[in-house]
C-alpha positions in Angstrom: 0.0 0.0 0.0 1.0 3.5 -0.3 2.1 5.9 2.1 -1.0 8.2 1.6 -3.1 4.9 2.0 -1.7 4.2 5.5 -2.0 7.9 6.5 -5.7 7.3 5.4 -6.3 4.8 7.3 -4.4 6.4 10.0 -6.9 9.2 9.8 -9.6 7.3 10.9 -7.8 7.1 14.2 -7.7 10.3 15.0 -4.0 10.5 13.5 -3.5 13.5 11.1 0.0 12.8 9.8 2.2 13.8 6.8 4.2 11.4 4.6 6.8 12.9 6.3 6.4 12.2 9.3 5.8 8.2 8.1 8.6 8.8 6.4 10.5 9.9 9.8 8.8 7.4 11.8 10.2 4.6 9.2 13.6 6.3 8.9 14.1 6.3 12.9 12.4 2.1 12.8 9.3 2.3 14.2 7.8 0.3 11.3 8.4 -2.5 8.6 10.7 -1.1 5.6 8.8 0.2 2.5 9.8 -1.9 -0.7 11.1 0.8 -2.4 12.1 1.0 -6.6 11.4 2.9 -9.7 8.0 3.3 -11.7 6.8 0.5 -14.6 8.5 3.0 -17.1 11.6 3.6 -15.1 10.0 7.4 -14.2 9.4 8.4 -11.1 9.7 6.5 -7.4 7.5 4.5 -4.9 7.2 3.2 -1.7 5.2 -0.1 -1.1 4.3 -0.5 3.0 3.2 -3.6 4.8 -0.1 -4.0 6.3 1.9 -4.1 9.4 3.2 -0.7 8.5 -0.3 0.7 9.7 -0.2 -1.0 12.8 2.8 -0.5 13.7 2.9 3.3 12.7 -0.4 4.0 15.1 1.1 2.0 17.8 4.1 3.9 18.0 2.8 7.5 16.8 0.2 6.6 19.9 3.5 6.4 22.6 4.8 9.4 21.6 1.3 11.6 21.0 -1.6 10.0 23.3 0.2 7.9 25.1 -0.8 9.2 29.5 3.4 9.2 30.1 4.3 10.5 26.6 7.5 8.6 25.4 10.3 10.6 24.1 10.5 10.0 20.3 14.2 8.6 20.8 12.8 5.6 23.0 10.3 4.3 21.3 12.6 1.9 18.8 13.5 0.1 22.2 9.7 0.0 23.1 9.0 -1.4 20.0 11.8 -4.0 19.5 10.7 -5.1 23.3 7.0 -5.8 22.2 7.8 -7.8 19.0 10.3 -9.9 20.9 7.7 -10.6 23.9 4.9 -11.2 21.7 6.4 -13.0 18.7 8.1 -15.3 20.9 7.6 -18.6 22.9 7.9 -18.2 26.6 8.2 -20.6 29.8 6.4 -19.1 32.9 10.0 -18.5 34.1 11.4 -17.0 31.3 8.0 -14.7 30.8 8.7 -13.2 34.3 12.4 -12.8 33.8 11.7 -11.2 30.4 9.6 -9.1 32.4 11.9 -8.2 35.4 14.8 -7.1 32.8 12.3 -4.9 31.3 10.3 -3.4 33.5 11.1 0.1 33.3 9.5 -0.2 30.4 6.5 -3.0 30.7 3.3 -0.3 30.7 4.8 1.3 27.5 4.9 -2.5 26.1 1.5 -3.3 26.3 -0.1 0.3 25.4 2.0 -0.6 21.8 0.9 -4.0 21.8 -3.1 -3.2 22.4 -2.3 0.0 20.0 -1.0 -2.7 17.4 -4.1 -5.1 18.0 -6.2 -2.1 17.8 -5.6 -1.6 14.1 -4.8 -5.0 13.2 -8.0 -6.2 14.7 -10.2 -2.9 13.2 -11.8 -1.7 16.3 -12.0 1.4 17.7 -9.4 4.4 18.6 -11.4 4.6 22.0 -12.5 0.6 22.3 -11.6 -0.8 25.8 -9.5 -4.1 24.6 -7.5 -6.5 26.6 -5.5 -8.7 24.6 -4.3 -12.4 25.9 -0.9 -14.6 24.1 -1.4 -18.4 24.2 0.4 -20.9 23.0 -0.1 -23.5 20.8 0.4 -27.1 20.4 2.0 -26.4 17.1 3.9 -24.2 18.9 3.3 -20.7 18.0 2.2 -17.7 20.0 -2.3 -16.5 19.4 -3.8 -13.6 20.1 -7.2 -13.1 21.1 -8.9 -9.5 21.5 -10.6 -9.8 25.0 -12.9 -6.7 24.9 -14.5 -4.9 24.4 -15.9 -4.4 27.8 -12.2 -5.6 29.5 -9.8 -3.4 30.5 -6.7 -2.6 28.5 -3.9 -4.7 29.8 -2.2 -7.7 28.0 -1.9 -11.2 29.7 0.0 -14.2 28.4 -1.2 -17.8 29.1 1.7 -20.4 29.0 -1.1 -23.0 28.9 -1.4 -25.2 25.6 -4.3 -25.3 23.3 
């Protein structure tokens, strides 16, 4: 998609960006890479985002601009990098809580860009109440499920296997 497609949809969050500042935000890593290459005649240049790219943009515009503690702009790459690595891995209960412990200064920053990145992902509401729980499955990967939208927002992770 293009960049004024992911500002669109960022629009109907309450998020009035520029392609700049996408631009900025995917410059400093606080999204998925545009593909990037010339036109079908060889004129002109484009950028091609992720779906992800949305998600991830909102999630981390939403630290910085909405977030209760605003998060400077030059700690959100390590806010970011923290929340893919909790939730695209597989944890023991152990490791989960020593994952947690190392990171704890910034946990509540986590899981605001985590429910921020289900948000989209998931297409509900800028102002939905969503809890989101991790469980893991016999295959061995990591599911999310949206528990709203009458929970709070917090994020929980069940070790148990389904």
């Amino acid at each position: 998609m293009k960049g004024e497609d992911v500002l669109a949809k960022m629009r109907g969050y309450g998020v009035a960006a520029t392609l700049r500042t996408l631009q900025r935000y995917e410059a400093a890593g606080l999204l998925p890479p545009a593909r990037r290459g010339w036109g079908d005649s060889g004129f002109g240049r484009f950028a091609e985002y992720s779906p992800a790219a949305v998600a991830e943009f909102y999630a981390s515009y939403s630290l910085v601009h909405q977030y209760l503690w605003k998060v400077r702009f030059e700690d959100v790459p390590v806010v970011r990098e923290t929340s893919l690595r909790l939730e695209k891995s597989i944890w023991s209960r152990d490791e989960l809580q020593n994952f947690i412990a190392r990171h704890n200064d910034k946990m509540a920053a986590v899981w605001y860009w985590l429910v921020n990145k289900a948000r989209v992902e998931d297409n509900q509401p800028a102002d939905a109440r969503l809890g989101l729980t991790y469980v893991l499955q016999k295959d061995g990967s990591m599911r999310r499920m949206i528990t709203g939208p009458n929970a709070v927002s917090l994020v929980r992770f069940e070790i148990a296997v389904l």
